[in-house]
CHARMM-style PDB file with segment names, atoms N, HN, CA, C and O in Angstrom:
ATOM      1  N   UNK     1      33.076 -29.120  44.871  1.00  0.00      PROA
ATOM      2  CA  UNK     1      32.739 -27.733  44.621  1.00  0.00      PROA
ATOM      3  C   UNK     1      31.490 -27.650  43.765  1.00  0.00      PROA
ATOM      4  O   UNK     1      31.165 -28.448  42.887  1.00  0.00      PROA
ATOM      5  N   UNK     2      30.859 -26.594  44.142  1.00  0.00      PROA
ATOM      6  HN  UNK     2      31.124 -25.946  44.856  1.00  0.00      PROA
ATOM      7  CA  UNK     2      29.752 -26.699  43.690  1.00  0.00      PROA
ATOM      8  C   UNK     2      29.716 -25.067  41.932  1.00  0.00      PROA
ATOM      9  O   UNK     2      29.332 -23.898  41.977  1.00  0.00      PROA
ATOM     10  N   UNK     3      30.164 -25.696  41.029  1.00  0.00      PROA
ATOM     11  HN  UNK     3      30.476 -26.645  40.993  1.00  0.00      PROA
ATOM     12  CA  UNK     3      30.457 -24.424  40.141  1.00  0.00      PROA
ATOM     13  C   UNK     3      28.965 -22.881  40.045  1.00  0.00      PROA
ATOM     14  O   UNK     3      29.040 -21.654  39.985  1.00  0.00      PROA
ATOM     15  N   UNK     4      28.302 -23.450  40.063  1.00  0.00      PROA
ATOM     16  HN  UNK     4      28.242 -24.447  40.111  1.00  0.00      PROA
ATOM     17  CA  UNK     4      26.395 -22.921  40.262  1.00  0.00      PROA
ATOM     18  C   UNK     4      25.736 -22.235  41.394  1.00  0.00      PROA
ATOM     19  O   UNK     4      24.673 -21.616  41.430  1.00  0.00      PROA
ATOM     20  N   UNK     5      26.767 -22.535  42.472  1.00  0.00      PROA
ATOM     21  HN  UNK     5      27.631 -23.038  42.443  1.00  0.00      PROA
ATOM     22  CA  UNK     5      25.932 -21.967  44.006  1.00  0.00      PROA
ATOM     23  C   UNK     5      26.377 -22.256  45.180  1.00  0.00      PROA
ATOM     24  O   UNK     5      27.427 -22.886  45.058  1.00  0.00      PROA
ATOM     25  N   UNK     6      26.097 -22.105  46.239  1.00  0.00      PROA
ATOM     26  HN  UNK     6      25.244 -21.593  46.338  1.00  0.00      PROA
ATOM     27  CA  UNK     6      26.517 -22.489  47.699  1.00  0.00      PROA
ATOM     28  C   UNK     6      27.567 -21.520  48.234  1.00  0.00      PROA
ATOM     29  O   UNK     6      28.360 -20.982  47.462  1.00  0.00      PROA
ATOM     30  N   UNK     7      27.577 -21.370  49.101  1.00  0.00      PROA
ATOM     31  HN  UNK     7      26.933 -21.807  49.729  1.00  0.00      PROA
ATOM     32  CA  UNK     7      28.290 -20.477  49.751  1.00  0.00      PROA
ATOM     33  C   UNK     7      29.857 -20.365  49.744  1.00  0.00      PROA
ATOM     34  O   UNK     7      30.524 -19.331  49.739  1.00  0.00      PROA
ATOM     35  N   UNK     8      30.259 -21.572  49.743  1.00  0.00      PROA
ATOM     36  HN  UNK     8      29.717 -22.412  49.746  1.00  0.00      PROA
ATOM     37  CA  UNK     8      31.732 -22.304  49.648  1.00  0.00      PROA
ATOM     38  C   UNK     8      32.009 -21.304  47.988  1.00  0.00      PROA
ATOM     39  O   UNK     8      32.518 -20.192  48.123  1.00  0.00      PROA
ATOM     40  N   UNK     9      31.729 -21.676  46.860  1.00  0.00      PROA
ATOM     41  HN  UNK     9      31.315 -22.580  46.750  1.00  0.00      PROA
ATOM     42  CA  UNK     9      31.375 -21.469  45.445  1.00  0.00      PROA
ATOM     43  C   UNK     9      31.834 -19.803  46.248  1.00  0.00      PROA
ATOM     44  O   UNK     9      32.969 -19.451  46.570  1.00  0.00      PROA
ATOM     45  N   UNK    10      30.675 -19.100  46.389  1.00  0.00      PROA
ATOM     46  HN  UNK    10      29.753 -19.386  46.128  1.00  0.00      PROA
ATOM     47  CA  UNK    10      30.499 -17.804  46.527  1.00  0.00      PROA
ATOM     48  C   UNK    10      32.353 -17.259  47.372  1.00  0.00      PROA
ATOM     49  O   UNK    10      33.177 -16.579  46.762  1.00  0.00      PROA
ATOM     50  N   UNK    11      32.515 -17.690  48.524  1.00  0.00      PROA
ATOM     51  HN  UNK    11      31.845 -18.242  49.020  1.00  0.00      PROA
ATOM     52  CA  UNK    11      33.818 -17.236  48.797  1.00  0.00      PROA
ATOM     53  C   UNK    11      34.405 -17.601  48.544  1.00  0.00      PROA
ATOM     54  O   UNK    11      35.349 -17.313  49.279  1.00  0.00      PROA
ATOM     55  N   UNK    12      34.866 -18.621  47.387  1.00  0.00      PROA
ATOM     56  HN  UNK    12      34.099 -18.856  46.789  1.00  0.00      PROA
ATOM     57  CA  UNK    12      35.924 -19.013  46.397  1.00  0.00      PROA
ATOM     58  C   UNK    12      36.163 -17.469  45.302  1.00  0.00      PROA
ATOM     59  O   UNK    12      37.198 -16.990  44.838  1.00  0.00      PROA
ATOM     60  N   UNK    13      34.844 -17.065  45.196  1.00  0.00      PROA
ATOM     61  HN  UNK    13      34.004 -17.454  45.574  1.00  0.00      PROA
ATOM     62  CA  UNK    13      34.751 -16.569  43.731  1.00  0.00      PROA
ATOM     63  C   UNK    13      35.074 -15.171  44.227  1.00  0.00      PROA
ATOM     64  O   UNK    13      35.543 -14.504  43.305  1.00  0.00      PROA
ATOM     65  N   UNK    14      34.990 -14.542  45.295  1.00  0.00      PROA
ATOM     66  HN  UNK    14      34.609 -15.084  46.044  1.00  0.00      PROA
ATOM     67  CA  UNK    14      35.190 -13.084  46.055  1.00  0.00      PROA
ATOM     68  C   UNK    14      36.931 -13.420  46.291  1.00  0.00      PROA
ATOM     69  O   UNK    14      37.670 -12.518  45.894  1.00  0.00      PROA
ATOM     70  N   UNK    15      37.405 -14.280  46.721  1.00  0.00      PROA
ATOM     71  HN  UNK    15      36.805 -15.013  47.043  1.00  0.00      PROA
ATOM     72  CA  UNK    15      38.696 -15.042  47.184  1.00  0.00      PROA
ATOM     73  C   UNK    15      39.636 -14.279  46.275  1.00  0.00      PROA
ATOM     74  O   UNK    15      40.401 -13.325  46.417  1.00  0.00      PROA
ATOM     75  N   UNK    16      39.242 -15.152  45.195  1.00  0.00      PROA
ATOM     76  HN  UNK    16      38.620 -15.927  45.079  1.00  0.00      PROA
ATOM     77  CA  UNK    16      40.090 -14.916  43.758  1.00  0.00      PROA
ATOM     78  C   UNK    16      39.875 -13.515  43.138  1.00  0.00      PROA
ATOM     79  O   UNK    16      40.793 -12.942  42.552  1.00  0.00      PROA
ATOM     80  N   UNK    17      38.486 -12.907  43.299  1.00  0.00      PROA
ATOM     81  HN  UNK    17      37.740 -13.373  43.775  1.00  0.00      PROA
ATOM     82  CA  UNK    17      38.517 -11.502  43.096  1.00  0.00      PROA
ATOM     83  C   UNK    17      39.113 -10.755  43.754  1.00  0.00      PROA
ATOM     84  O   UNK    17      39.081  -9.556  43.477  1.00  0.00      PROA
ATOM     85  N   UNK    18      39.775 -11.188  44.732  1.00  0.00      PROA
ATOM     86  HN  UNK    18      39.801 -12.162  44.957  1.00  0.00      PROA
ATOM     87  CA  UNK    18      40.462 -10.100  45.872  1.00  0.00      PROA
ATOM     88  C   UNK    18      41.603 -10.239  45.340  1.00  0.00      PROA
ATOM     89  O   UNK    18      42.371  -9.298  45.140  1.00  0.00      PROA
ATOM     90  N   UNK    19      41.836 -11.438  45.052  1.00  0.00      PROA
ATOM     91  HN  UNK    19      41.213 -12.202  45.215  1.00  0.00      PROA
ATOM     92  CA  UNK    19      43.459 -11.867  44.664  1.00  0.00      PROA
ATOM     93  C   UNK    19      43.801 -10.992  43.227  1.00  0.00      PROA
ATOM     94  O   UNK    19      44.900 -10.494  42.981  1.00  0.00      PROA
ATOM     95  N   UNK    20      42.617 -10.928  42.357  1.00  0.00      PROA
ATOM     96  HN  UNK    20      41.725 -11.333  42.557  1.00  0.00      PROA
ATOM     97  CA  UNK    20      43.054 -10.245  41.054  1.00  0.00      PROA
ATOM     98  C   UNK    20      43.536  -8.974  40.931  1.00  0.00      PROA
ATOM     99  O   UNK    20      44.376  -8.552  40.137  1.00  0.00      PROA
ATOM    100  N   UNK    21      42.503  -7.995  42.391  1.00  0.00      PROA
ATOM    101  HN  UNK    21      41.820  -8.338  43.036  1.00  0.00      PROA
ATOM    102  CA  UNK    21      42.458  -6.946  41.930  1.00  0.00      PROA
ATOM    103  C   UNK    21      43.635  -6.723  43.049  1.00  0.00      PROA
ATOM    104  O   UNK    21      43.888  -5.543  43.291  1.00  0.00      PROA
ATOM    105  N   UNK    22      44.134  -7.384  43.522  1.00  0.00      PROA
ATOM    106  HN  UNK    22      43.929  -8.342  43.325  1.00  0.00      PROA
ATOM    107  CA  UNK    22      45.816  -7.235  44.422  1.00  0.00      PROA
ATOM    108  C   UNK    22      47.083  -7.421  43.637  1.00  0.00      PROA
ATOM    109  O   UNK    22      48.216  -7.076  43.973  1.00  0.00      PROA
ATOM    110  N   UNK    23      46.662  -8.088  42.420  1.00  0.00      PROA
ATOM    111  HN  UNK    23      45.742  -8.369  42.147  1.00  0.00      PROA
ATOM    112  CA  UNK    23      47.553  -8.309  41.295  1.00  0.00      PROA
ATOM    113  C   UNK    23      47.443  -6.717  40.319  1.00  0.00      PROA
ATOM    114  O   UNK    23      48.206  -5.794  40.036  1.00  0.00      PROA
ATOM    115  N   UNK    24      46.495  -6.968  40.142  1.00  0.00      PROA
ATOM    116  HN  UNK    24      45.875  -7.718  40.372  1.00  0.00      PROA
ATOM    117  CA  UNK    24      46.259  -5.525  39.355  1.00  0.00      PROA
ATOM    118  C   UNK    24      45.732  -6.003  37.756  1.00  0.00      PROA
ATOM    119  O   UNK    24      45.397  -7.108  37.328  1.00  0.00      PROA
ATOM    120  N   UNK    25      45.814  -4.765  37.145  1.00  0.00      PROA
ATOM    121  HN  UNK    25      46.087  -3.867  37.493  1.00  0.00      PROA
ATOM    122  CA  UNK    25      45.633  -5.256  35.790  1.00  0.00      PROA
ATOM    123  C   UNK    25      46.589  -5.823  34.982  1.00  0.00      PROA
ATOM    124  O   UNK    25      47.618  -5.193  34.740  1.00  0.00      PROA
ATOM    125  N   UNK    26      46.367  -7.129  34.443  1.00  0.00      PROA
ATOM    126  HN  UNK    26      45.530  -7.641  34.640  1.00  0.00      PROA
ATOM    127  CA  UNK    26      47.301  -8.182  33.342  1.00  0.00      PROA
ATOM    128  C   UNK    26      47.374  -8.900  34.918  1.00  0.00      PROA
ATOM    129  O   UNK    26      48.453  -9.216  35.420  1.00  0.00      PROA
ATOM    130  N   UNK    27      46.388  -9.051  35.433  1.00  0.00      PROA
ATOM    131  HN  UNK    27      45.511  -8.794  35.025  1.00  0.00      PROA
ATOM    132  CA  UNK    27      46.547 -10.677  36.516  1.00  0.00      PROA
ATOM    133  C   UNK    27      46.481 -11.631  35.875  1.00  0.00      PROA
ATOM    134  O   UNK    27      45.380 -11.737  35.335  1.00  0.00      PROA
ATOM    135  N   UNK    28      47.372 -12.662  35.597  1.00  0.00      PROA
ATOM    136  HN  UNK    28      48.266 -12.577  36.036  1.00  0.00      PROA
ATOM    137  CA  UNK    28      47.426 -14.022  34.900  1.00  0.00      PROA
ATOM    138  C   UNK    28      46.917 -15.208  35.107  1.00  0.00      PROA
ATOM    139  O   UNK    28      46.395 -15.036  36.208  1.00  0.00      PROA
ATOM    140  N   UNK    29      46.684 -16.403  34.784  1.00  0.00      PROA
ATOM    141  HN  UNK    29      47.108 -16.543  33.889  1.00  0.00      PROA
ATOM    142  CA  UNK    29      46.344 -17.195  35.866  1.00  0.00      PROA
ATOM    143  C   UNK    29      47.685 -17.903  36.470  1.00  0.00      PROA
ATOM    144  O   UNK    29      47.324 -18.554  37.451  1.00  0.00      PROA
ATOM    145  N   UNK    30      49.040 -18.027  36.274  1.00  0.00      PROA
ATOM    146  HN  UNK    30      49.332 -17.499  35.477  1.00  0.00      PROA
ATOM    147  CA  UNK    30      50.114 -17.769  36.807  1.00  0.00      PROA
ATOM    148  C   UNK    30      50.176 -17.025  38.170  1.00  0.00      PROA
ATOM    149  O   UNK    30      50.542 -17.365  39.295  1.00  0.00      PROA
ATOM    150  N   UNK    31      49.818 -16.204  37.787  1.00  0.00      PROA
ATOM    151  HN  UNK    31      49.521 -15.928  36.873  1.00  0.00      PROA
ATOM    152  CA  UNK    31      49.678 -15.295  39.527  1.00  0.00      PROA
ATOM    153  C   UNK    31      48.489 -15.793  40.158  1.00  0.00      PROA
ATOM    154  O   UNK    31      48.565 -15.777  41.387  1.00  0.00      PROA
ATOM    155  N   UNK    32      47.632 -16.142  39.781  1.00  0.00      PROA
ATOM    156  HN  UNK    32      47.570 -16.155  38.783  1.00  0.00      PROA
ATOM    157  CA  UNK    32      46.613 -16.845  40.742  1.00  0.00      PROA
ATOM    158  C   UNK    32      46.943 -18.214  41.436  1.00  0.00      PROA
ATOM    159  O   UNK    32      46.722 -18.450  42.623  1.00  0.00      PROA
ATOM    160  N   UNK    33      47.530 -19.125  40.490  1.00  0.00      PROA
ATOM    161  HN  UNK    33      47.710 -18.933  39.525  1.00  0.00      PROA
ATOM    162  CA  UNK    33      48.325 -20.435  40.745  1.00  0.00      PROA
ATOM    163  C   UNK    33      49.352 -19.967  42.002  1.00  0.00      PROA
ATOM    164  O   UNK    33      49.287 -20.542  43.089  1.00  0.00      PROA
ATOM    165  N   UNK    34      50.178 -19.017  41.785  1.00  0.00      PROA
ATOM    166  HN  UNK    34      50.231 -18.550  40.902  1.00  0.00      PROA
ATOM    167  CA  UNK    34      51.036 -18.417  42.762  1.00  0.00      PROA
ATOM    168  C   UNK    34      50.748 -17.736  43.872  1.00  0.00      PROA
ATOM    169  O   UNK    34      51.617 -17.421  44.685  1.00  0.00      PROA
ATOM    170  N   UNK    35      49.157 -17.370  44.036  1.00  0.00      PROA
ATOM    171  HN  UNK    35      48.451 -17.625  43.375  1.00  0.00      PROA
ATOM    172  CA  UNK    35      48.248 -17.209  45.348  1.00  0.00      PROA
ATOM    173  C   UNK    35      47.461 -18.446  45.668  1.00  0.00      PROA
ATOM    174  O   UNK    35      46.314 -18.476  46.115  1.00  0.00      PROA
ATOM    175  N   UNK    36      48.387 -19.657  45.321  1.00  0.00      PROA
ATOM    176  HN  UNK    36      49.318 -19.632  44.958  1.00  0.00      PROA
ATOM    177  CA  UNK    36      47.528 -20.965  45.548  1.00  0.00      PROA
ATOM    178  C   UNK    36      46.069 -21.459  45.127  1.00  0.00      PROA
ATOM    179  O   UNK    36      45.674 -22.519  45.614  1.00  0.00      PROA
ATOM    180  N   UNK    37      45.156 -20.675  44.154  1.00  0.00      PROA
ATOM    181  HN  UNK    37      45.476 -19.814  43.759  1.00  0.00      PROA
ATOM    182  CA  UNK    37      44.395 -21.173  43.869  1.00  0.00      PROA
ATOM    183  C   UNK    37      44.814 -22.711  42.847  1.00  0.00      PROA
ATOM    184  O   UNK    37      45.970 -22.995  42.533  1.00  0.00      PROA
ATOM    185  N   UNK    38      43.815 -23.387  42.537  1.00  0.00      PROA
ATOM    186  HN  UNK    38      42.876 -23.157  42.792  1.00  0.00      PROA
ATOM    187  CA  UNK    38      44.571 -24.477  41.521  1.00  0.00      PROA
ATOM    188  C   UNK    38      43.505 -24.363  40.103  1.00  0.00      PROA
ATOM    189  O   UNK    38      42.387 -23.877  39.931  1.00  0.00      PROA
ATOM    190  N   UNK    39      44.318 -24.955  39.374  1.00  0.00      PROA
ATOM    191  HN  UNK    39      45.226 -25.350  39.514  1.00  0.00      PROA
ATOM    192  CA  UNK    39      43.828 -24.798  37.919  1.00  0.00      PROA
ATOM    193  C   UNK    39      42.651 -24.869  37.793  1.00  0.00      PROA
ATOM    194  O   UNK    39      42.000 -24.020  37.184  1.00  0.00      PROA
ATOM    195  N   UNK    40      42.049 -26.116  38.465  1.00  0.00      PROA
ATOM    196  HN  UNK    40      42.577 -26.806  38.960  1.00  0.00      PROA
ATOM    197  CA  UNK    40      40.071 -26.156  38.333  1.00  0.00      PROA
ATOM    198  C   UNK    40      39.622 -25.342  38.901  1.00  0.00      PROA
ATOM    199  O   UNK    40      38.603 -24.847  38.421  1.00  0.00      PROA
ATOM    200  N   UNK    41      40.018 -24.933  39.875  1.00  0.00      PROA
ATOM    201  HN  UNK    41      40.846 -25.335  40.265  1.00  0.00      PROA
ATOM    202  CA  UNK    41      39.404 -23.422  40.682  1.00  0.00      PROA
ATOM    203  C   UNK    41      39.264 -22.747  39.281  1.00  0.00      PROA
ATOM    204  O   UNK    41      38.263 -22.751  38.566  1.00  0.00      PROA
ATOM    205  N   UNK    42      40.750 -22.035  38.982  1.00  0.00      PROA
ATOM    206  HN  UNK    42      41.564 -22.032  39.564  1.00  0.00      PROA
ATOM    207  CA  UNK    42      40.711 -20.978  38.306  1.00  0.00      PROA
ATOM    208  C   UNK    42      39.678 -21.293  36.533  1.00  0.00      PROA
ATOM    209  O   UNK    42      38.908 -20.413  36.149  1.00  0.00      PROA
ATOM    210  N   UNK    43      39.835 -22.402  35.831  1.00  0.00      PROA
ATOM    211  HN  UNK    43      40.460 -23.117  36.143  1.00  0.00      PROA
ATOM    212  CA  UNK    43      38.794 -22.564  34.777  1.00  0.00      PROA
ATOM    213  C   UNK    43      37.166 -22.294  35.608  1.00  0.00      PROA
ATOM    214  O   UNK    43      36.257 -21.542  35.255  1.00  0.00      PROA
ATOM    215  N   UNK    44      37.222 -22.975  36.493  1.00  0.00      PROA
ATOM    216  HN  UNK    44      37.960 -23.586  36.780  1.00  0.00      PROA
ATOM    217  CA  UNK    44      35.561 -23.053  37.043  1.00  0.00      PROA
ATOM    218  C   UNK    44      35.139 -21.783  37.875  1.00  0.00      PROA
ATOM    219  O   UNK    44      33.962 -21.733  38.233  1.00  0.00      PROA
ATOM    220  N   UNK    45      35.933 -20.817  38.196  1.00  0.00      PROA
ATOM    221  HN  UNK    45      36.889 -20.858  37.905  1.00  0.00      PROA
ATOM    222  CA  UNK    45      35.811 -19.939  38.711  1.00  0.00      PROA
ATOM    223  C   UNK    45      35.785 -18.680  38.317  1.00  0.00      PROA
ATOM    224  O   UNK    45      34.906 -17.851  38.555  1.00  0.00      PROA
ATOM    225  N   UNK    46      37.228 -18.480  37.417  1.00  0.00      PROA
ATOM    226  HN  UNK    46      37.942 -19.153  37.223  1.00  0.00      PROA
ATOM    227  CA  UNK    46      37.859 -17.467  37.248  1.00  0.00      PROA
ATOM    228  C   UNK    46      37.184 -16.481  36.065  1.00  0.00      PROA
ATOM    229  O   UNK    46      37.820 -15.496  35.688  1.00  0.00      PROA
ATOM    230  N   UNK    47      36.159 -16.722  35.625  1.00  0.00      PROA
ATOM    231  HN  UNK    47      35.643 -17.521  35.931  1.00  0.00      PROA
ATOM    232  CA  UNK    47      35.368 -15.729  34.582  1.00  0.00      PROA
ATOM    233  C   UNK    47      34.207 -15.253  35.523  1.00  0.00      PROA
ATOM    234  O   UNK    47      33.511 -14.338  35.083  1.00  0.00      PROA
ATOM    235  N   UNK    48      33.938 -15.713  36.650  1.00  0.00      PROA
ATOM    236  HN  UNK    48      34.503 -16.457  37.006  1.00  0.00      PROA
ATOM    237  CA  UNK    48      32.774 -14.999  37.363  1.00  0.00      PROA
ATOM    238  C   UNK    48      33.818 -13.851  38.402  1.00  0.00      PROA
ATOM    239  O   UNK    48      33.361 -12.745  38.691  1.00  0.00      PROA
ATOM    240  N   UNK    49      35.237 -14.286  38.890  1.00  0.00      PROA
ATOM    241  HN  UNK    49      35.608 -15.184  38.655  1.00  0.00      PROA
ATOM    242  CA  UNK    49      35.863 -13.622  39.555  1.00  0.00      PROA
ATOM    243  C   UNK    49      36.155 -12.362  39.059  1.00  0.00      PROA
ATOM    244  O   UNK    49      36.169 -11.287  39.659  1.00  0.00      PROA
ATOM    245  N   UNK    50      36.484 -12.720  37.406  1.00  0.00      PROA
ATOM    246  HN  UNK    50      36.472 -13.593  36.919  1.00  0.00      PROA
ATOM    247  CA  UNK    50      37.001 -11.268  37.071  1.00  0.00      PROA
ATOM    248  C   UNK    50      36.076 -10.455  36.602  1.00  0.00      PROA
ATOM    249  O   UNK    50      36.622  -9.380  36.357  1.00  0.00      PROA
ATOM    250  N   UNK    51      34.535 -10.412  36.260  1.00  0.00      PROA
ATOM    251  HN  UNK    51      34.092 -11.285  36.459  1.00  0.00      PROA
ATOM    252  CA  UNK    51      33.609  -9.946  36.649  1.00  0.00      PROA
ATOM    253  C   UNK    51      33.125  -9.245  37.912  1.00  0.00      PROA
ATOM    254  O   UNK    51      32.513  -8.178  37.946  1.00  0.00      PROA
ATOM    255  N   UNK    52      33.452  -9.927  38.841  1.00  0.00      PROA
ATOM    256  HN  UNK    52      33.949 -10.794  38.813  1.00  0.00      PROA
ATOM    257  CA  UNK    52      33.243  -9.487  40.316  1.00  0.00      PROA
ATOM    258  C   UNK    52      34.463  -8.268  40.387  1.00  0.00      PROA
ATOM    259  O   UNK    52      34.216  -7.064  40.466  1.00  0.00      PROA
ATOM    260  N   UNK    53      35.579  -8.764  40.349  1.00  0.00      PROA
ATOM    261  HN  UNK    53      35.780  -9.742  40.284  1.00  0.00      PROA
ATOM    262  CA  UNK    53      36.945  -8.095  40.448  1.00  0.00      PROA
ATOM    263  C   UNK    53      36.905  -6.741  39.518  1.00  0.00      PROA
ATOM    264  O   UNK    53      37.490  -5.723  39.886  1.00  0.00      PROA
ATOM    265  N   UNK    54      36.156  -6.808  38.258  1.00  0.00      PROA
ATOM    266  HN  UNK    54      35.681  -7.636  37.959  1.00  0.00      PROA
ATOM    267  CA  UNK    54      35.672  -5.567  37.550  1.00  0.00      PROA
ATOM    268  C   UNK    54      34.716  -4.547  38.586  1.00  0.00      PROA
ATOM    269  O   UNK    54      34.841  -3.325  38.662  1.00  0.00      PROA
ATOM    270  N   UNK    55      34.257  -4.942  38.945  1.00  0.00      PROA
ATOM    271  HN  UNK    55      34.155  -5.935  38.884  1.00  0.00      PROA
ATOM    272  CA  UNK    55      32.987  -4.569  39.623  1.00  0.00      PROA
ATOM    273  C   UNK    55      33.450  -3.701  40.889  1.00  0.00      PROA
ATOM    274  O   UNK    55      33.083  -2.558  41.164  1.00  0.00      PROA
ATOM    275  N   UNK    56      34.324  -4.500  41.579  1.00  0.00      PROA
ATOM    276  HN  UNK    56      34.622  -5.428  41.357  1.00  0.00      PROA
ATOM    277  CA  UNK    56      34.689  -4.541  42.895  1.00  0.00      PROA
ATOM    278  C   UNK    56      35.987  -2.940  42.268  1.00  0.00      PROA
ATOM    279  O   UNK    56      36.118  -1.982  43.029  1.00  0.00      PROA
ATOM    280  N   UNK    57      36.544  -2.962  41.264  1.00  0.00      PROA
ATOM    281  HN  UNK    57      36.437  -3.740  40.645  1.00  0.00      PROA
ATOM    282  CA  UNK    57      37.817  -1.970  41.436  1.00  0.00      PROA
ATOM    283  C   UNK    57      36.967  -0.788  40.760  1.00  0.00      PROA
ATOM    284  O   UNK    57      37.150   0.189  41.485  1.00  0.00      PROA
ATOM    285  N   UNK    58      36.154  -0.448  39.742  1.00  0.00      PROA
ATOM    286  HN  UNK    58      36.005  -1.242  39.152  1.00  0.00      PROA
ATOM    287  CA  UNK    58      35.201   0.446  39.524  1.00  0.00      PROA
ATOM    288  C   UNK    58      34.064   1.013  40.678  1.00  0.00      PROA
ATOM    289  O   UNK    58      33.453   2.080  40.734  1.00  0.00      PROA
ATOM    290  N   UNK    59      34.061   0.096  41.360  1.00  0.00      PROA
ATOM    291  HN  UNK    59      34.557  -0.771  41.315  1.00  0.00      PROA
ATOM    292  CA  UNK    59      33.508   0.784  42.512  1.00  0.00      PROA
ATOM    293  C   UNK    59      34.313   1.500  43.728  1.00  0.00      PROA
ATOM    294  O   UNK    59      33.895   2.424  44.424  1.00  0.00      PROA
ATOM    295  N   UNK    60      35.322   0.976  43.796  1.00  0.00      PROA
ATOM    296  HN  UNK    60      35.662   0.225  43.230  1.00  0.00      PROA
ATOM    297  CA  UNK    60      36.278   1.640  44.500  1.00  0.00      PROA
ATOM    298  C   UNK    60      36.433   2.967  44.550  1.00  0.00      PROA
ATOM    299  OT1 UNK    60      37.339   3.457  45.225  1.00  0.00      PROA
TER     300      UNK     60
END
């Protein structure tokens, strides 16, 4: 995985933003683990997701 770029990176990081904002607010990383992402995903990922996932439910 590439944490910095590439496309793979990019629909990892929309992935998990979809997953958050399906959880709702107080998504854990428990509930992400439980939508199968895995722990390095979620450290290497999961602060650009919930950024996106901010983004993504304010625009709604």
């Amino acid at each position: 995985m590439q944490p910095n770029g590439g496309l793979s990176t990019r629909n990892k990081i929309i992935e998990m933003a979809e997953a958050m904002r399906s959880v709702g607010d107080g998504c854990t990383k428990d509930d992400l683990l439980l939508k199968g992402f895995t722990e390095r995903q979620i450290n290497i990922f999961g602060l650009k997701a919930t950024e996106l996932a901010t983004v993504m439910a304010s625009a709604a």
